[in-house]
N, C-alpha and C positions, 0 to 999 in steps of 0.2 A: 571128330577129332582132327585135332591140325595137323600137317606133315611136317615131320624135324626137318629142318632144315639150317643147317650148319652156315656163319657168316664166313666170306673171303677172307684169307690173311691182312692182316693191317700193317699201318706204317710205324714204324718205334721211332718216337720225336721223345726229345731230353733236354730238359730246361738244367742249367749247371751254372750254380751263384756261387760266385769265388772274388778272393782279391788279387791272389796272387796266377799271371798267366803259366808263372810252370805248371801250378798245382793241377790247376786247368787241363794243362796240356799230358802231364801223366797220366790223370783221371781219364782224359779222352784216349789215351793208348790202349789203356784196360778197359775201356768200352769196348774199340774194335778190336780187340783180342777174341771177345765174348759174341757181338755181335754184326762181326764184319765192316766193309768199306762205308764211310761217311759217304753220303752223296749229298746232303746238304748242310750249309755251317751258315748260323746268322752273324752279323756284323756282332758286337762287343758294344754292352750298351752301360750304362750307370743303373744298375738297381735303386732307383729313390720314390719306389713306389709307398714302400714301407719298410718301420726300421724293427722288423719283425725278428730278422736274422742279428740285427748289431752286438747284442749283448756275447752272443755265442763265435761270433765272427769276425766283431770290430766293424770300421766302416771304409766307406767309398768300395761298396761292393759292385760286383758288375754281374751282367747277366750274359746267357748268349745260347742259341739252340742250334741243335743238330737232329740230324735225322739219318735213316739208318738205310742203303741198297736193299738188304734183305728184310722182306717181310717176315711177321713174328704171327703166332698163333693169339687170339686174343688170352684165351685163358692162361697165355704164359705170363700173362704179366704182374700176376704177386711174385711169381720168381726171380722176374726181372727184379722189380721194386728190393726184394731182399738182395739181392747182389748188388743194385746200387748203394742200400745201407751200407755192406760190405768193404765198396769201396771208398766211401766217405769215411768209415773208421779207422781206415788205413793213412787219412789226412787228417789228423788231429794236431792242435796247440798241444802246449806245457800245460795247458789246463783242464785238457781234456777237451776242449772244444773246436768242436767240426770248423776246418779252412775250408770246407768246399760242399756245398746241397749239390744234390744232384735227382731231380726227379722226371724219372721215366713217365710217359704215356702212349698210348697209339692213337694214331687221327685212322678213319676210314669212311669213306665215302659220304657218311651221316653224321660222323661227331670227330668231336677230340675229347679224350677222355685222359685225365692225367690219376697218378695211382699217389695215394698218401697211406698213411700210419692213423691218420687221426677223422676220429667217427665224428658224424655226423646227420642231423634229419635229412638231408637229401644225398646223404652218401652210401650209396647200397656195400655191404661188405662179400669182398670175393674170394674170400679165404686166406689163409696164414697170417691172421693179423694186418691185412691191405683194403682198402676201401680205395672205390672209386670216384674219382671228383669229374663231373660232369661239364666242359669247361665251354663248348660250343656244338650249338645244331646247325645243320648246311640245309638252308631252304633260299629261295629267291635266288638261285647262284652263289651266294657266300656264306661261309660260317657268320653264327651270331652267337652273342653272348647270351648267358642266360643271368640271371638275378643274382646269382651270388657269384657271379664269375669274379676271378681276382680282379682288380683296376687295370695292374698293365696288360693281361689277356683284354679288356675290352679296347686298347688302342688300335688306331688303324691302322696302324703300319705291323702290327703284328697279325690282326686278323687277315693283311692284302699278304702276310707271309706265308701264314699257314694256308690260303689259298692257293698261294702258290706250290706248294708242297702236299697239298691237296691234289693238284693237277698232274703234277709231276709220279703221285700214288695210281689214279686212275690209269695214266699213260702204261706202268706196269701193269696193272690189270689185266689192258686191252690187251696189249702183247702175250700175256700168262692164257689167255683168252678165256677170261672172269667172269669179263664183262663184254 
């Protein structure tokens, strides 16, 4: 029989496609309300991977990530995922449609895992209606994509980001002495 053994706390990283920066910037005030100080924020980028979101959203959408000081438990994160909905429904059009996605994941040491609504064959479900999206494995020294990873997750300037935000994870660790 194997011995339980519980993973380390992870890093909470939040992908947020928006057009408008206040919306953005509200949205990220009630993040750190909930999940304390930003210690990392990526540059603001054009979303024109896919016009997935357009119809609900409109266009020239942008992207941009954050990441979170305090480590999260992993199985927090349908919670999480349902408070993000939360505050996405709080940003709605005249038409009922969402101004701003906002999806939680946590990176640790071995992956980055982003949480969704929407099932799938390689999406294991972790409860209250959340499934996880499997988005990079860390071997060789860096995260990699796997096959059905989104397009802009497979760029390199986003995988040399999350490395870096990778490192910056571990750095806690050691201190927390984890690791």
């Amino acid at each position: 029989m194997g011995k339980i053994k519980y993973p380390p706390s992870a890093k909470l990283i939040i992908s947020i496609i928006f057009r408008d920066e206040e919306i953005s910037s509200l949205a990220k005030g009630r993040l750190y309300e909930r999940y304390g100080r930003i210690d990392f924020e990526s540059d603001i980028i054009p979303f024109d991977f896919t016009d997935y979101y357009e119809r609900e959203m409109g266009r020239d959408l942008k992207r941009g990530f954050i990441s979170f000081n305090d480590l999260i438990e992993i199985e927090s994160l349908p919670e999480i995922k349902l408070h993000t909905n939360e505050i996405e429904t709080m940003f709605t059009g005249e038409e009922g449609g969402r101004l701003i996605n906002i999806d939680p994941g946590y990176l640790s040491a071995e992956k980055l895992v982003l949480s969704t609504t929407k099932n799938y064959n390689h999406r294991p479900y972790l409860g209250k209606g959340i499934y996880a999206e499997l988005v990079y494995c860390f071997y060789k020294g860096s995260f990699h994509p796997l096959d059905w990873t989104y397009p802009d997750y497979k760029v390199k300037t986003n995988i040399e980001m999350f490395n870096r935000i990778r490192k910056r994870y571990m750095e806690q660790l050691k201190m927390m002495k984890v690791i």
